[in-house]
C-alpha positions as CSV (number, residue, x, y, z in Angstrom):
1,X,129.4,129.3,105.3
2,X,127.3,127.3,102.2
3,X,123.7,127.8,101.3
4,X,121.4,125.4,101.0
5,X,118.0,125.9,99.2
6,X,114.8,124.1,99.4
7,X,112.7,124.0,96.3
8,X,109.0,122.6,95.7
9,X,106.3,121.3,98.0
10,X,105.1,120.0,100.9
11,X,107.6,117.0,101.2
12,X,109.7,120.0,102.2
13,X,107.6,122.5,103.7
14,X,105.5,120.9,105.5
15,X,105.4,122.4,109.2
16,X,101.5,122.7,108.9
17,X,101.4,118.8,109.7
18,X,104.1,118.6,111.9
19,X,103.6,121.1,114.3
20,X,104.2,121.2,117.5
21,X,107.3,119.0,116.3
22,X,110.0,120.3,113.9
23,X,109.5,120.3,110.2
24,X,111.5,119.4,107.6
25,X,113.5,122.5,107.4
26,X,113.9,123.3,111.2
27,X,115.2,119.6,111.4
28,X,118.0,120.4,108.7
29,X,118.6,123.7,110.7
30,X,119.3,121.6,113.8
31,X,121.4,118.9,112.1
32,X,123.6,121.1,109.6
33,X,124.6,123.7,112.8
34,X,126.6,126.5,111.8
35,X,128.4,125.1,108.7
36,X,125.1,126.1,106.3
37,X,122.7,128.2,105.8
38,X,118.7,126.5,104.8
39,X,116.4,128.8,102.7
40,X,112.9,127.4,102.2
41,X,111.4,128.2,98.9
42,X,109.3,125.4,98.8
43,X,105.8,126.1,99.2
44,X,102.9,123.8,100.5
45,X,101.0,122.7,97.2
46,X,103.5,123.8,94.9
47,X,103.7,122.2,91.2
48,X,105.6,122.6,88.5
49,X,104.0,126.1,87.6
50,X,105.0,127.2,90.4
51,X,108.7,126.8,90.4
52,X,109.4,129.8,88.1
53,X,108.6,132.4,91.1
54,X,110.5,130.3,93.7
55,X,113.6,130.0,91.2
56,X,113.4,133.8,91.3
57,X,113.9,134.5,95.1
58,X,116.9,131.6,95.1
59,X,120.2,133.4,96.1
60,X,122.9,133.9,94.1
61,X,125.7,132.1,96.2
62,X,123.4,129.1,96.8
63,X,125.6,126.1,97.0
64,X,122.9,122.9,97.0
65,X,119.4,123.2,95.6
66,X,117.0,119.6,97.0
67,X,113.7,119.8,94.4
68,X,110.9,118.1,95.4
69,X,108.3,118.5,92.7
70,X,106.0,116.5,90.8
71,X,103.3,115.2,93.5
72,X,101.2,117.7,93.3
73,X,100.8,117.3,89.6
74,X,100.9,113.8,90.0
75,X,97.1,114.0,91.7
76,X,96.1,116.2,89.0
77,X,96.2,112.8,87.9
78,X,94.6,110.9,90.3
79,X,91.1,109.9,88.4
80,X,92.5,107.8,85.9
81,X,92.8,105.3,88.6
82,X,89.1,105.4,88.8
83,X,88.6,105.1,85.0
84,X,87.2,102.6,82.8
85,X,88.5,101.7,79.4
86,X,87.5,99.8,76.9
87,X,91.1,98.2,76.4
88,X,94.0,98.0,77.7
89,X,95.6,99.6,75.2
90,X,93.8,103.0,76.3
91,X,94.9,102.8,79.5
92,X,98.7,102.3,78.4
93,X,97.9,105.4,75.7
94,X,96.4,108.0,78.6
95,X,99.2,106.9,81.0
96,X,102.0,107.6,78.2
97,X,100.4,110.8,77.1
98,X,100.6,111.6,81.3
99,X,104.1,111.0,81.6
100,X,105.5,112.8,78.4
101,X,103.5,115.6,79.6
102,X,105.0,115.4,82.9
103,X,108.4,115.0,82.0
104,X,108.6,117.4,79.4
105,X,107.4,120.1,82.4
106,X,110.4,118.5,84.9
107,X,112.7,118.7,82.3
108,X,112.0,122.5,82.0
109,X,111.9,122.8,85.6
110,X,115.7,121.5,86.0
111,X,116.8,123.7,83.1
112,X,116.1,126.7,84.8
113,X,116.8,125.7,87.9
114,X,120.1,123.4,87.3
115,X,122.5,126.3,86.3
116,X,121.1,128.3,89.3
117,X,123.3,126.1,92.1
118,X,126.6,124.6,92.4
119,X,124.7,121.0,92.8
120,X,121.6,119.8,92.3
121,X,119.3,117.0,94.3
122,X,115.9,116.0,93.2
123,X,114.0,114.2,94.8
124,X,111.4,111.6,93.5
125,X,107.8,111.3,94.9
126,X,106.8,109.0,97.3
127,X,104.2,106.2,97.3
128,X,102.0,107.2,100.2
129,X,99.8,104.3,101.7
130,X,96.7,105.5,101.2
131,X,93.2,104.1,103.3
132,X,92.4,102.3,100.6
133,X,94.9,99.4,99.9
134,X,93.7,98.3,96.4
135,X,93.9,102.4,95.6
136,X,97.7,102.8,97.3
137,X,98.4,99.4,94.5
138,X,97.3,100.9,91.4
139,X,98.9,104.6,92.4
140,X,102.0,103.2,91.8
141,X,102.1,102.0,88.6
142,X,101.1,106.2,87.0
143,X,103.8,107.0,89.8
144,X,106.5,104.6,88.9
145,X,106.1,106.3,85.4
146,X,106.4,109.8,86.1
147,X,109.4,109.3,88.9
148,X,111.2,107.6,85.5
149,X,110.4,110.7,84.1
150,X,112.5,112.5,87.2
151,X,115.1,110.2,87.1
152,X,115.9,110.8,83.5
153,X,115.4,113.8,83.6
154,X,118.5,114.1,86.2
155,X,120.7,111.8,84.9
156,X,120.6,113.9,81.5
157,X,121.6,117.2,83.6
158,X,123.8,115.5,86.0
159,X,121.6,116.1,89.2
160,X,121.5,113.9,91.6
161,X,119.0,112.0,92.8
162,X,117.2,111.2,96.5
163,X,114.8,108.3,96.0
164,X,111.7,109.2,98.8
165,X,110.1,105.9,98.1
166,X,113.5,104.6,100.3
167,X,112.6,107.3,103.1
168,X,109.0,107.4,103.8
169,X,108.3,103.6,104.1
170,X,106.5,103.2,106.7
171,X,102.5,104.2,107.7
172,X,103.9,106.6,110.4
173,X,105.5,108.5,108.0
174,X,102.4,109.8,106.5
175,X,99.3,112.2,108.2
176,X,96.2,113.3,106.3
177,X,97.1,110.2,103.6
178,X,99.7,112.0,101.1
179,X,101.8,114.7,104.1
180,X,104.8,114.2,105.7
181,X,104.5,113.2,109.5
182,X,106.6,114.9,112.2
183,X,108.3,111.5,111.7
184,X,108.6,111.5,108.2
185,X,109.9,115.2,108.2
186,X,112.6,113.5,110.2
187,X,113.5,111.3,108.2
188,X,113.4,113.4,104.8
189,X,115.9,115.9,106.6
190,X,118.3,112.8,108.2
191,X,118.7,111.9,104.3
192,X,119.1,115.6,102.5
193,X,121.8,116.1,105.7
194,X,123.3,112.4,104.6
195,X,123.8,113.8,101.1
196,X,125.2,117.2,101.6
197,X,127.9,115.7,104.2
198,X,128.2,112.0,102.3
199,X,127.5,110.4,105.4
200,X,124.7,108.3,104.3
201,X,124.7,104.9,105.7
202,X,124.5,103.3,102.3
203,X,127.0,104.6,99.0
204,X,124.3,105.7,95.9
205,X,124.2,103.8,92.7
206,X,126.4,105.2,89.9
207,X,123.6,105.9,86.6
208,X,126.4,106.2,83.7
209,X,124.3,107.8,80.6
210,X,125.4,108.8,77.0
């Protein structure tokens, strides 16, 4: 029997916008059978300062931990799309000053967690498609910057890494904007089960870092 945990958010606990169908985690249940055992930490509307109290109920023979945290902080965020600068330069400046912050939290986040579990998979946020089109645009350019932040932040503790923006792609993956859909939920647990076996249809990149 190995133990799988899932840490963070709504990307993984997320049966409030799936229901009647399966979340995330009863999907993984299904798909894993017998040979693992899924604990779900994650909490809907968790960030970063919330990790610390999930860490602390992970149990001690967990083999895989999945992360999925950042989004939530991300829209702490979310009216410096809004903003008007005077130059461009103090848009670049705010958006810097976000993503240090950011990644200096993450960082944290993995340091506690990382020696917790035999492996380690974060997972990056996605880009939802939001009802505005010219909104969805610029949200990627603040997200682009802190899921750099994730990525390096798992290549330096040798995490690996489940890209989200690969997963949720399409509008149907999405309810209420920025949730998983009983669809996306589907599709989240196809790729953690992928991972965990190393059955996913496509090999991952190698990131060599010094």
């Amino acid at each position: 029997m190995r133990h799988l945990a899932l840490i963070g958010d709504s990307i993984l606990d997320n049966i409030h916008y799936t229901a009647p169908d399966p979340d995330t985690t009863d999907w993984l249940r299904r798909s894993v059978g017998s040979e693992w055992t899924v604990e779900l930490l994650a909490r809907d509307g968790g960030t970063m300062a919330d990790i610390g109290f999930q860490v602390g109920h992970l149990p001690t023979e967990t083999d895989t931990a999945v992360l999925s945290i950042g989004g939530n902080d991300a829209l702490e965020h979310i009216g410096i799309l809004e903003e008007r600068a005077a130059t461009s330069a103090e848009v670049l400046s705010h958006l810097a000053r976000i993503a240090d912050d950011f990644g200096s939290r993450y960082r944290q986040v993995i340091t506690d967690l990382g020696p917790r579990v035999r492996r380690l998979i974060v997972c990056t946020i996605y880009e939802p498609p939001l009802l505005n089109p010219a909104m969805a645009r610029l949200a990627r350019v603040p997200l682009a910057l802190l899921n750099d932040q994730i990525i390096r932040a798992a290549a330096r503790a040798g995490a690996d890494v489940l890209d989200i923006r690969t997963v949720c792609t399409e509008a149907s993956d999405f309810v209420m904007e920025i949730e998983p859909s009983a669809g996306g939920a589907r599709k989240i647990a196809a790729a953690i089960d992928g991972l965990i076996r190393g059955t996913l249809p496509r090999p991952p990149i190698t990131l060599f870092t010094m």
